[in-house]
PyMOL Python script that loads the backbone (N, CA, C, O; Angstrom):
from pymol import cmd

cmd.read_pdbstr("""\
ATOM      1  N   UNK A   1     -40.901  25.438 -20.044  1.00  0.00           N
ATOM      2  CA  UNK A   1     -39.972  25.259 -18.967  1.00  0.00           C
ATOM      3  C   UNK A   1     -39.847  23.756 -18.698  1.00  0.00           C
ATOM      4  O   UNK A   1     -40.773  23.023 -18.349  1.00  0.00           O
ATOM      5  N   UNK A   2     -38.616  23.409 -18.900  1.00  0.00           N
ATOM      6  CA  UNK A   2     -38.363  22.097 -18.224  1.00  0.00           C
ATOM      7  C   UNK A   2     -38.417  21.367 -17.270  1.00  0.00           C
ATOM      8  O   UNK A   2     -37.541  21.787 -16.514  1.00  0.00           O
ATOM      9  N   UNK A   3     -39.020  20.312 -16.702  1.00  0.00           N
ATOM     10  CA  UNK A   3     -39.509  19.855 -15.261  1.00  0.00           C
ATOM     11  C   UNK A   3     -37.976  18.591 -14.798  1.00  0.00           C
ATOM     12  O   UNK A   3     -37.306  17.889 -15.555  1.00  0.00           O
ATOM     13  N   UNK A   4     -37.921  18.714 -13.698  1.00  0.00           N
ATOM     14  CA  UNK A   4     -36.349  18.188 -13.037  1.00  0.00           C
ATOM     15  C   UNK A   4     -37.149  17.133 -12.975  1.00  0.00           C
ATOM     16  O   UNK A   4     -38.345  17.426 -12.975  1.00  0.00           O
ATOM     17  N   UNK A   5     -36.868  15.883 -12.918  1.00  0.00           N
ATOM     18  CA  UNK A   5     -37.483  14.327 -13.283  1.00  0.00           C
ATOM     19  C   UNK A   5     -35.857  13.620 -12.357  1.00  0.00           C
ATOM     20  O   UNK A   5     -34.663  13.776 -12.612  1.00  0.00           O
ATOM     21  N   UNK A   6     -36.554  12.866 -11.289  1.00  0.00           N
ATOM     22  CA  UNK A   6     -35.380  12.351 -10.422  1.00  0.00           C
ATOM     23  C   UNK A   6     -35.649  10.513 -11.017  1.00  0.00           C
ATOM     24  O   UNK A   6     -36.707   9.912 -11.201  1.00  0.00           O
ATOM     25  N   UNK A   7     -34.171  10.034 -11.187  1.00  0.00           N
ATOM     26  CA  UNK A   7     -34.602   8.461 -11.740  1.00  0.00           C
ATOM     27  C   UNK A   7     -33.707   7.663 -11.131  1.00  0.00           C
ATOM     28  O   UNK A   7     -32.489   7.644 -11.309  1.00  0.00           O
ATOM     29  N   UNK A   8     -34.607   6.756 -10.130  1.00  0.00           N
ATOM     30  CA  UNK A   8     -34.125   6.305  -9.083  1.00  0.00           C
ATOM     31  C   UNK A   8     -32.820   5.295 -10.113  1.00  0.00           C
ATOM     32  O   UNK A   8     -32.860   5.052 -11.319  1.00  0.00           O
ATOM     33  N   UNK A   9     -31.648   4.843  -8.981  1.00  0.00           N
ATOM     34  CA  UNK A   9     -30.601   4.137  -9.411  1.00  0.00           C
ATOM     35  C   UNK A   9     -30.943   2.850  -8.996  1.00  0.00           C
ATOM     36  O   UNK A   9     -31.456   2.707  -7.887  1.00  0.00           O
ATOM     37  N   UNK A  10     -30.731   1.872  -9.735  1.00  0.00           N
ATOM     38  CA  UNK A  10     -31.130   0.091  -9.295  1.00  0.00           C
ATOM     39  C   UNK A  10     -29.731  -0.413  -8.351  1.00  0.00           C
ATOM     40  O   UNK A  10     -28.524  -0.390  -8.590  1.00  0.00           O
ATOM     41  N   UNK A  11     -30.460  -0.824  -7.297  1.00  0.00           N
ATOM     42  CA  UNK A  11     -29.723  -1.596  -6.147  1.00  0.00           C
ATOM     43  C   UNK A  11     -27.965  -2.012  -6.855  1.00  0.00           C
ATOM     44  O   UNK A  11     -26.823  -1.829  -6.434  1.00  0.00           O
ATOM     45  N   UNK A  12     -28.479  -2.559  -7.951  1.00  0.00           N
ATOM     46  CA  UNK A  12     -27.004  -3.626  -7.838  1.00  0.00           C
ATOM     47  C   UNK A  12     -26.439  -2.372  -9.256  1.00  0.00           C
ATOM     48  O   UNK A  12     -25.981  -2.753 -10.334  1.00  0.00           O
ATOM     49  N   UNK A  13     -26.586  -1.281  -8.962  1.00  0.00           N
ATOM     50  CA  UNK A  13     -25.684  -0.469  -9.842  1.00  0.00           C
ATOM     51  C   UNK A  13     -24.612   0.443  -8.929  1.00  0.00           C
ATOM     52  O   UNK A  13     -23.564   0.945  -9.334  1.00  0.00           O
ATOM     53  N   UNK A  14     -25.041   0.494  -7.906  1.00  0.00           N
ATOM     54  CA  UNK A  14     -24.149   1.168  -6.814  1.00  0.00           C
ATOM     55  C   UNK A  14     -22.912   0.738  -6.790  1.00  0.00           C
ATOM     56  O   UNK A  14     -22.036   1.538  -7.119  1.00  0.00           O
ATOM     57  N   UNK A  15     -22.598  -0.418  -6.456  1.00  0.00           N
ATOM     58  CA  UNK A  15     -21.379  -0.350  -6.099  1.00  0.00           C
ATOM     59  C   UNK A  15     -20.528  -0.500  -7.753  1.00  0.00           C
ATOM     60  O   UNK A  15     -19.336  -0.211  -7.860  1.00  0.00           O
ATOM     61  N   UNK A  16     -20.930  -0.734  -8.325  1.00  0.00           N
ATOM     62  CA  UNK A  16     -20.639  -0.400  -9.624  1.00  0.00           C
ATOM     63  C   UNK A  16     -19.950   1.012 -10.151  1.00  0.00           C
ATOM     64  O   UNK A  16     -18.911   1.302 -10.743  1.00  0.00           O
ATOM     65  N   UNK A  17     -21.022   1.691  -9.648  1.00  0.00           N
ATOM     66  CA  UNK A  17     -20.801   3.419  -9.450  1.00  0.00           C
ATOM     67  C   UNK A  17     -19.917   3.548  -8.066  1.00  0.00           C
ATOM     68  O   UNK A  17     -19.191   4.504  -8.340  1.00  0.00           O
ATOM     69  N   UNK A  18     -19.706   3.294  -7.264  1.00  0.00           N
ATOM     70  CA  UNK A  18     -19.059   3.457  -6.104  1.00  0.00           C
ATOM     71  C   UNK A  18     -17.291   3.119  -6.688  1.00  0.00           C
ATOM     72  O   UNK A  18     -16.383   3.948  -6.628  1.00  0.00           O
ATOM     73  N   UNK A  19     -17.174   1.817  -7.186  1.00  0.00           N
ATOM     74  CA  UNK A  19     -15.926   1.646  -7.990  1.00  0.00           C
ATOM     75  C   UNK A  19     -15.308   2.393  -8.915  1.00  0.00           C
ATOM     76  O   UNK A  19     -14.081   2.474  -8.852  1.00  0.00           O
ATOM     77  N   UNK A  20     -15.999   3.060  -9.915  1.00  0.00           N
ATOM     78  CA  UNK A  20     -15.905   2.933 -10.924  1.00  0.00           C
ATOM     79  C   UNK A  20     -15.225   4.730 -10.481  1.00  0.00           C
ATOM     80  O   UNK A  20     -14.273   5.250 -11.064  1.00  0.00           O
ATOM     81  N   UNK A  21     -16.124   5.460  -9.195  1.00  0.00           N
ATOM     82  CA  UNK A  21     -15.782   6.691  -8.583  1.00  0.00           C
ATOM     83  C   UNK A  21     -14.237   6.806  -7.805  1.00  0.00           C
ATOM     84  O   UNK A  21     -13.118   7.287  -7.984  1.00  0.00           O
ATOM     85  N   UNK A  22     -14.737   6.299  -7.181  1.00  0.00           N
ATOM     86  CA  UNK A  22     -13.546   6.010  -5.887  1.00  0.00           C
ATOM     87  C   UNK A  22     -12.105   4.977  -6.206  1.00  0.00           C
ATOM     88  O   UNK A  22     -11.020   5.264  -5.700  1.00  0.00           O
ATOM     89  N   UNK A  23     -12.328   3.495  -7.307  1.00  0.00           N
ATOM     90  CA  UNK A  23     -11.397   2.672  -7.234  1.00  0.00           C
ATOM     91  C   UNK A  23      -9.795   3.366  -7.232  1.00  0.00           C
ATOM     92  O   UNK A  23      -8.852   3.221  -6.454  1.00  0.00           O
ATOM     93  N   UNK A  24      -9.987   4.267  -8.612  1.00  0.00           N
ATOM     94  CA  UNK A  24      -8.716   4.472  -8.593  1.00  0.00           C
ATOM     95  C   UNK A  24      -8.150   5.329  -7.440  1.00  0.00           C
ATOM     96  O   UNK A  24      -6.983   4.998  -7.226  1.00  0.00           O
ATOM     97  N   UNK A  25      -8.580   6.329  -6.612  1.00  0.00           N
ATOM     98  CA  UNK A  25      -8.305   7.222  -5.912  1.00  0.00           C
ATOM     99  C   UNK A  25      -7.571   6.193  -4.680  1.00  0.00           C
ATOM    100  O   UNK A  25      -6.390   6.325  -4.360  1.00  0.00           O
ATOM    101  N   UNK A  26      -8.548   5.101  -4.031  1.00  0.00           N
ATOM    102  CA  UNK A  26      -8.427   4.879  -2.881  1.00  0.00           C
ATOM    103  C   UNK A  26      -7.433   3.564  -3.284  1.00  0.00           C
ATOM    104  O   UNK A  26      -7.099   2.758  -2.415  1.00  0.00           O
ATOM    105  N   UNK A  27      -7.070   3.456  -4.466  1.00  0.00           N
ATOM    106  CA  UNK A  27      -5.954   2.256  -4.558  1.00  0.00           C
ATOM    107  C   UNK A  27      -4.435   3.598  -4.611  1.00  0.00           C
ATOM    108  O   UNK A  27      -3.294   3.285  -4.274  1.00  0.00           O
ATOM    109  N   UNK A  28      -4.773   4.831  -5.036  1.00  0.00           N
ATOM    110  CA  UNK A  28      -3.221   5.148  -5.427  1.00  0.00           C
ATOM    111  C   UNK A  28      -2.946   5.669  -3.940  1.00  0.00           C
ATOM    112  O   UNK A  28      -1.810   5.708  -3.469  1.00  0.00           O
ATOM    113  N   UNK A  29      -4.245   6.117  -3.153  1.00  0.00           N
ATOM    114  CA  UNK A  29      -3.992   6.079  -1.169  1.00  0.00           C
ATOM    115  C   UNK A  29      -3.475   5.104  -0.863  1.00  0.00           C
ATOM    116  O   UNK A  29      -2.365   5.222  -0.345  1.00  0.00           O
ATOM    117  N   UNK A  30      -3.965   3.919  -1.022  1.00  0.00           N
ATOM    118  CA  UNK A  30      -3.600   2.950  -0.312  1.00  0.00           C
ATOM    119  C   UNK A  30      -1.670   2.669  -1.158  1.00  0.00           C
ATOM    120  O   UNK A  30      -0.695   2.199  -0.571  1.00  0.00           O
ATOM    121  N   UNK A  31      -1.708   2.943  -1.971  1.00  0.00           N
ATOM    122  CA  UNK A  31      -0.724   2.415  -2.522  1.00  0.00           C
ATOM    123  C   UNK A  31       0.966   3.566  -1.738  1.00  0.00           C
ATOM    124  O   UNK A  31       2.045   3.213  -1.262  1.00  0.00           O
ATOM    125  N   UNK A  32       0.303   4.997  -2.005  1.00  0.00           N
ATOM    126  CA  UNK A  32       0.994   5.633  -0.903  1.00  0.00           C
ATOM    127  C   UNK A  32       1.765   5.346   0.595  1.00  0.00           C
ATOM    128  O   UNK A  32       2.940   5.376   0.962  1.00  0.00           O
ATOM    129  N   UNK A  33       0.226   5.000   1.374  1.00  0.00           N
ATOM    130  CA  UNK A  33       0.343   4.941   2.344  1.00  0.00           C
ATOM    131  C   UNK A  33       1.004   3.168   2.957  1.00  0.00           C
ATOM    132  O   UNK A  33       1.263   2.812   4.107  1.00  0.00           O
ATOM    133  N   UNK A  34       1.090   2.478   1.800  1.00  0.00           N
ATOM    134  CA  UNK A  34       1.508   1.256   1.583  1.00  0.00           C
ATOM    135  C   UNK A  34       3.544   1.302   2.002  1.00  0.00           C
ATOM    136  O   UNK A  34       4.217   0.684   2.827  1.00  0.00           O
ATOM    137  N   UNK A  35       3.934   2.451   0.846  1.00  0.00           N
ATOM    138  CA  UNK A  35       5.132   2.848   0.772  1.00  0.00           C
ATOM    139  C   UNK A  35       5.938   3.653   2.071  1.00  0.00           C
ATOM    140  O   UNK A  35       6.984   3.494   2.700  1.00  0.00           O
ATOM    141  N   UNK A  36       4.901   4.516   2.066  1.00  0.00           N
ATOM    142  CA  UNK A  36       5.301   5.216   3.636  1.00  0.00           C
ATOM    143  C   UNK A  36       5.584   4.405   5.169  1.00  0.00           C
ATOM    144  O   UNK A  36       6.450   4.750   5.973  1.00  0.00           O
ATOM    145  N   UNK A  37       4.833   3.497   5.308  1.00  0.00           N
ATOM    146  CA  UNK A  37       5.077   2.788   6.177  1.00  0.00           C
ATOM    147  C   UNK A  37       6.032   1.832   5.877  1.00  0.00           C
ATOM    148  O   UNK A  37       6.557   1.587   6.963  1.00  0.00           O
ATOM    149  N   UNK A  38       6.669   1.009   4.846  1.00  0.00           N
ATOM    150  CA  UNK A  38       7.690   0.573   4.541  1.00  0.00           C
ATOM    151  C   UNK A  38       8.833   1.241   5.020  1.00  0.00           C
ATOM    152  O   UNK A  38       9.767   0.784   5.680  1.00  0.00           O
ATOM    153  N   UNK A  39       8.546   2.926   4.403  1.00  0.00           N
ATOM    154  CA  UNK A  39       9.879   3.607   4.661  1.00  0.00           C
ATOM    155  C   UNK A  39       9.929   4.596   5.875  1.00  0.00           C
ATOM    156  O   UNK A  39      10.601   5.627   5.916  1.00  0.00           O
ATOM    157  N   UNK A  40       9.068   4.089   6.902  1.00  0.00           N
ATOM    158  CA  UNK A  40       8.873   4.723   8.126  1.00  0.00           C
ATOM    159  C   UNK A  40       9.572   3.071   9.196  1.00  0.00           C
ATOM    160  O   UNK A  40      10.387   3.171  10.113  1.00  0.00           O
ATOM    161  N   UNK A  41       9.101   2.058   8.823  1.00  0.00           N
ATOM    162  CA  UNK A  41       9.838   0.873   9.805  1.00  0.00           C
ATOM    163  C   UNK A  41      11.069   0.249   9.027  1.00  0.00           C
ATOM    164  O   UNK A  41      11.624  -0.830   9.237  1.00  0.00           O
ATOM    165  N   UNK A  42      11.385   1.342   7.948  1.00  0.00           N
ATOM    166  CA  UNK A  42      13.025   0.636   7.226  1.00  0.00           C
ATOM    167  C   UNK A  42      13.432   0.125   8.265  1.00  0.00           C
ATOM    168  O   UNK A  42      13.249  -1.069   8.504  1.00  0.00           O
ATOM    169  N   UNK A  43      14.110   0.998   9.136  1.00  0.00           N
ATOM    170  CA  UNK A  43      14.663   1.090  10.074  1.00  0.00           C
ATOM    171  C   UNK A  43      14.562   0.113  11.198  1.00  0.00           C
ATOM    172  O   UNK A  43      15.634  -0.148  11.744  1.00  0.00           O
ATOM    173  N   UNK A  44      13.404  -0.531  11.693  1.00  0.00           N
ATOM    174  CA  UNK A  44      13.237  -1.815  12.371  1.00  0.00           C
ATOM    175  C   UNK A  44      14.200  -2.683  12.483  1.00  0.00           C
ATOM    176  O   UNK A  44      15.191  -1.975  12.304  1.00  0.00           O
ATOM    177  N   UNK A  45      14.689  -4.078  12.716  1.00  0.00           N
ATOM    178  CA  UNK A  45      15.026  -5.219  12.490  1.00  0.00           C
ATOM    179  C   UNK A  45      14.265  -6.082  11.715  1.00  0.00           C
ATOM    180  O   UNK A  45      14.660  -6.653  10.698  1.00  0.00           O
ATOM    181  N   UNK A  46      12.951  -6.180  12.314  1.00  0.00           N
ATOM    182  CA  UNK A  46      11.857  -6.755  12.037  1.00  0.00           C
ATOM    183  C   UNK A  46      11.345  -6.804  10.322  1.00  0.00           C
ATOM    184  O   UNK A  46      11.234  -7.766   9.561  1.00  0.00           O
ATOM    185  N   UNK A  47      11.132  -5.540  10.139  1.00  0.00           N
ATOM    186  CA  UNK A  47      10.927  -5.204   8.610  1.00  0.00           C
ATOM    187  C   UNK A  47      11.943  -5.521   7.784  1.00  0.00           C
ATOM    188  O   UNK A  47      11.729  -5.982   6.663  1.00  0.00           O
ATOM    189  N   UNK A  48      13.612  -5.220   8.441  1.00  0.00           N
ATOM    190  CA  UNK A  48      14.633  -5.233   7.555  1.00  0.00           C
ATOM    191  C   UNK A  48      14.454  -6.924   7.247  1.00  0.00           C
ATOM    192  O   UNK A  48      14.371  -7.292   6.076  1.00  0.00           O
ATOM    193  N   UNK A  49      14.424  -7.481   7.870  1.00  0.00           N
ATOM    194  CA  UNK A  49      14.645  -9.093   8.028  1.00  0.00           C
ATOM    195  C   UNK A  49      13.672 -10.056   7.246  1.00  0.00           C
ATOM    196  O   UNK A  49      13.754 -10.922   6.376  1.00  0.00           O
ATOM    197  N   UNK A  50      12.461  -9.288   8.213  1.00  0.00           N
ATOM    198  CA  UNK A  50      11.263 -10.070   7.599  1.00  0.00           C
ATOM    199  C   UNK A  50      10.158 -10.105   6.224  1.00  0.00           C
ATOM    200  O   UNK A  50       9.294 -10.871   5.798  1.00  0.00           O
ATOM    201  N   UNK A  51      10.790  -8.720   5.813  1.00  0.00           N
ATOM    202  CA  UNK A  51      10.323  -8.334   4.535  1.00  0.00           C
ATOM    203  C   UNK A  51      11.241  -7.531   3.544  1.00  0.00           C
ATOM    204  O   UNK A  51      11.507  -7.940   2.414  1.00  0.00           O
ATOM    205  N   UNK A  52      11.559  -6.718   3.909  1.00  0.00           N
ATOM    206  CA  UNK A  52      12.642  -5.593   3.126  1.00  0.00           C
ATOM    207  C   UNK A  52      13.789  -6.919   2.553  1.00  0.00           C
ATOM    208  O   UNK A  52      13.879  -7.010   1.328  1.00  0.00           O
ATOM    209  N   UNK A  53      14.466  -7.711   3.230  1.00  0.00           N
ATOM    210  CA  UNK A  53      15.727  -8.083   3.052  1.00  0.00           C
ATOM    211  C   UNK A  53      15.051  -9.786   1.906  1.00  0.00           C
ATOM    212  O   UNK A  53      15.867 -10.682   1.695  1.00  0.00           O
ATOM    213  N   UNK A  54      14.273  -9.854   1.610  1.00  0.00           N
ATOM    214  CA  UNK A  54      13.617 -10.812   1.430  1.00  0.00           C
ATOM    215  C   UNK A  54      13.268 -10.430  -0.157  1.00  0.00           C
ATOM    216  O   UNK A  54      13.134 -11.497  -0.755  1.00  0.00           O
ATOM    217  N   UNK A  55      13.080  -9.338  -1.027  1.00  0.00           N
ATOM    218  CA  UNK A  55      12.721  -8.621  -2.042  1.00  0.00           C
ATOM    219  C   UNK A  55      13.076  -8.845  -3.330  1.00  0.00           C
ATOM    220  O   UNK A  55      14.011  -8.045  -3.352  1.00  0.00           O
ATOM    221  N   UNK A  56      13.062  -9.326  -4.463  1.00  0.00           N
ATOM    222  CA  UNK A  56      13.586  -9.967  -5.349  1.00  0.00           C
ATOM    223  C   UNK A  56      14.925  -9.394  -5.707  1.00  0.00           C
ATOM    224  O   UNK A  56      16.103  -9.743  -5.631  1.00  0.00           O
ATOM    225  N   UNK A  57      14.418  -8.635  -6.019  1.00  0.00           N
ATOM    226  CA  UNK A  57      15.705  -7.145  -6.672  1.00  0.00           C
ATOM    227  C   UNK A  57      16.902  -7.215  -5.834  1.00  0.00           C
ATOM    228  O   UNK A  57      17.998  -7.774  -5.845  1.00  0.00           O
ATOM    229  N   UNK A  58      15.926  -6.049  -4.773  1.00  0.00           N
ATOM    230  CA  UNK A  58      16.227  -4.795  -3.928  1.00  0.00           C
ATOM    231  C   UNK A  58      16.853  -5.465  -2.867  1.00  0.00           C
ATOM    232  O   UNK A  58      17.540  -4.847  -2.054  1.00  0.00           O
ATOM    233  N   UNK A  59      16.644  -6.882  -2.796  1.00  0.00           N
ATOM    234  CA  UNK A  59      17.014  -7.505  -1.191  1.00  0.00           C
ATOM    235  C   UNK A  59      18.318  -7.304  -0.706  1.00  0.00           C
ATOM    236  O   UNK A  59      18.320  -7.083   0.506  1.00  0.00           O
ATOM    237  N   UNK A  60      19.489  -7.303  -1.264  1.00  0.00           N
ATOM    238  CA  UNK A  60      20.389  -7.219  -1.053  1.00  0.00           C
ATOM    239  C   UNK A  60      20.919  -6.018  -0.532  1.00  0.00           C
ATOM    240  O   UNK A  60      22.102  -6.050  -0.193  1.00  0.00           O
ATOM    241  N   UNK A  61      20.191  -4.806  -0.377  1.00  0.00           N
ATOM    242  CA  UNK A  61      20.220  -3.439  -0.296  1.00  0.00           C
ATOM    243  C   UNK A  61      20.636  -3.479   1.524  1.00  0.00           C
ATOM    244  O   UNK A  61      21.518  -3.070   2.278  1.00  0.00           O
ATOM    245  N   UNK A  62      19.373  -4.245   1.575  1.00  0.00           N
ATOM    246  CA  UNK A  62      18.643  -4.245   3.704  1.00  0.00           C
ATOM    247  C   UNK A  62      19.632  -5.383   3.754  1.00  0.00           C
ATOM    248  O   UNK A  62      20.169  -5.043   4.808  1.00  0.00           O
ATOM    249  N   UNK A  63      20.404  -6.704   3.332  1.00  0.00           N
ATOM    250  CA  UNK A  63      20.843  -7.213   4.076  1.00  0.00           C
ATOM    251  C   UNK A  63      21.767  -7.338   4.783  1.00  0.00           C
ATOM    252  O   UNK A  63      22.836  -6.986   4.283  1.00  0.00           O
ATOM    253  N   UNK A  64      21.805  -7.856   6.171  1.00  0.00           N
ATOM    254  CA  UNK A  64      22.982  -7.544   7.197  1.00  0.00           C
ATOM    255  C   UNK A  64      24.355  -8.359   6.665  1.00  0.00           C
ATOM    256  O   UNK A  64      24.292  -9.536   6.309  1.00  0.00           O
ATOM    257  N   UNK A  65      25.333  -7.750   6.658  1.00  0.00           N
ATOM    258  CA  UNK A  65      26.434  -8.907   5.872  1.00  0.00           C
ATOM    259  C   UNK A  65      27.620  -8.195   7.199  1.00  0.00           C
ATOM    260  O   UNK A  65      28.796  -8.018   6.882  1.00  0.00           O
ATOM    261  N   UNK A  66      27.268  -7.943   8.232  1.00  0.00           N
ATOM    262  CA  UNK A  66      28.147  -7.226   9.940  1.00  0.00           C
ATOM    263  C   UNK A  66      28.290  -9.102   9.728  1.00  0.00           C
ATOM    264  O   UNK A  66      27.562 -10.074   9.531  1.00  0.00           O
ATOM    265  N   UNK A  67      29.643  -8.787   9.914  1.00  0.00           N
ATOM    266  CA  UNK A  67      30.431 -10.393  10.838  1.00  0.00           C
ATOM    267  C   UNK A  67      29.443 -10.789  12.309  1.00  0.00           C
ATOM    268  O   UNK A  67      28.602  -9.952  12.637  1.00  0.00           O
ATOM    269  N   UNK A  68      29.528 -11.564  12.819  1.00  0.00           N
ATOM    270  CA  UNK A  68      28.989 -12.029  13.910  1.00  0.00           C
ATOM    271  C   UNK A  68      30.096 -11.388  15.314  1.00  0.00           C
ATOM    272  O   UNK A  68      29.803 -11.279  16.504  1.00  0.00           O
ATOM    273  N   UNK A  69      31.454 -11.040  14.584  1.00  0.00           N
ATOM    274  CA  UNK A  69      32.120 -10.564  15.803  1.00  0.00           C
ATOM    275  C   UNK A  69      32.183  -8.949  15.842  1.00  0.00           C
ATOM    276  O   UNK A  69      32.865  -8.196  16.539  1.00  0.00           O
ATOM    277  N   UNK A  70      31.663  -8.810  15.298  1.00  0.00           N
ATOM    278  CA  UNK A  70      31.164  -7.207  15.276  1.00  0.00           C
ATOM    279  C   UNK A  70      29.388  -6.515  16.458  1.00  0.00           C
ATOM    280  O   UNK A  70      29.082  -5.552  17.161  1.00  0.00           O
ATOM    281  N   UNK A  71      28.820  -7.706  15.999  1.00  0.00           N
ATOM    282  CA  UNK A  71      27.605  -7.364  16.542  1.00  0.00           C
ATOM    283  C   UNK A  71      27.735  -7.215  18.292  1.00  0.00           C
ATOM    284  O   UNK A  71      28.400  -8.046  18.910  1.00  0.00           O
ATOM    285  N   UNK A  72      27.160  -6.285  18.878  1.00  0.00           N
ATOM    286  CA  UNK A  72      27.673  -5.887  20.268  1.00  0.00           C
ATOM    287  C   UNK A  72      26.560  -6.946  20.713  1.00  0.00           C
ATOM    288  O   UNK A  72      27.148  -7.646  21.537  1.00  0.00           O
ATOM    289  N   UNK A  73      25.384  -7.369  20.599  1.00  0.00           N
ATOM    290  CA  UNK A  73      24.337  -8.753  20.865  1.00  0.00           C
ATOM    291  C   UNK A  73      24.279 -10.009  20.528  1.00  0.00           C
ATOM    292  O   UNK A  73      23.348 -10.712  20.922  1.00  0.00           O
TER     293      UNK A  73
END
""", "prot")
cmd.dss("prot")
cmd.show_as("cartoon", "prot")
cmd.util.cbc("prot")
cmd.orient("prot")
């Protein structure tokens, strides 16, 4: 019969193992939840202006091109 033999893990292998577990998972979360909030404050001014309208590509998508005699502010 075989005896269960526990073998401790060395300090600086953890986070090694912690990465190597988790990296990809909690980058394609973060990468999600990155997008969602983009497309939850589209809608802002703030975002449209300060980031969205600013975008290499895509910028031209968010930007305001309303005449100045249109805007009711």
């Amino acid at each position: 019969m075989s005896r269960v033999v526990y073998h401790q893990v060395p300090q600086h292998k953890l986070p090694v193992q912690f990465t190597r577990r988790w990296g990809t998972s909690m980058g394609l979360w973060g990468v999600g939840a990155g997008v969602m909030v983009l497309y939850v404050l589209s809608v802002t001014p703030l975002v449209k202006r300060g980031f969205l309208s600013k975008l290499p590509v895509v910028g031209d998508y968010w930007a305001d091109k309303t005449p100045a005699s249109d805007k009711p502010f």
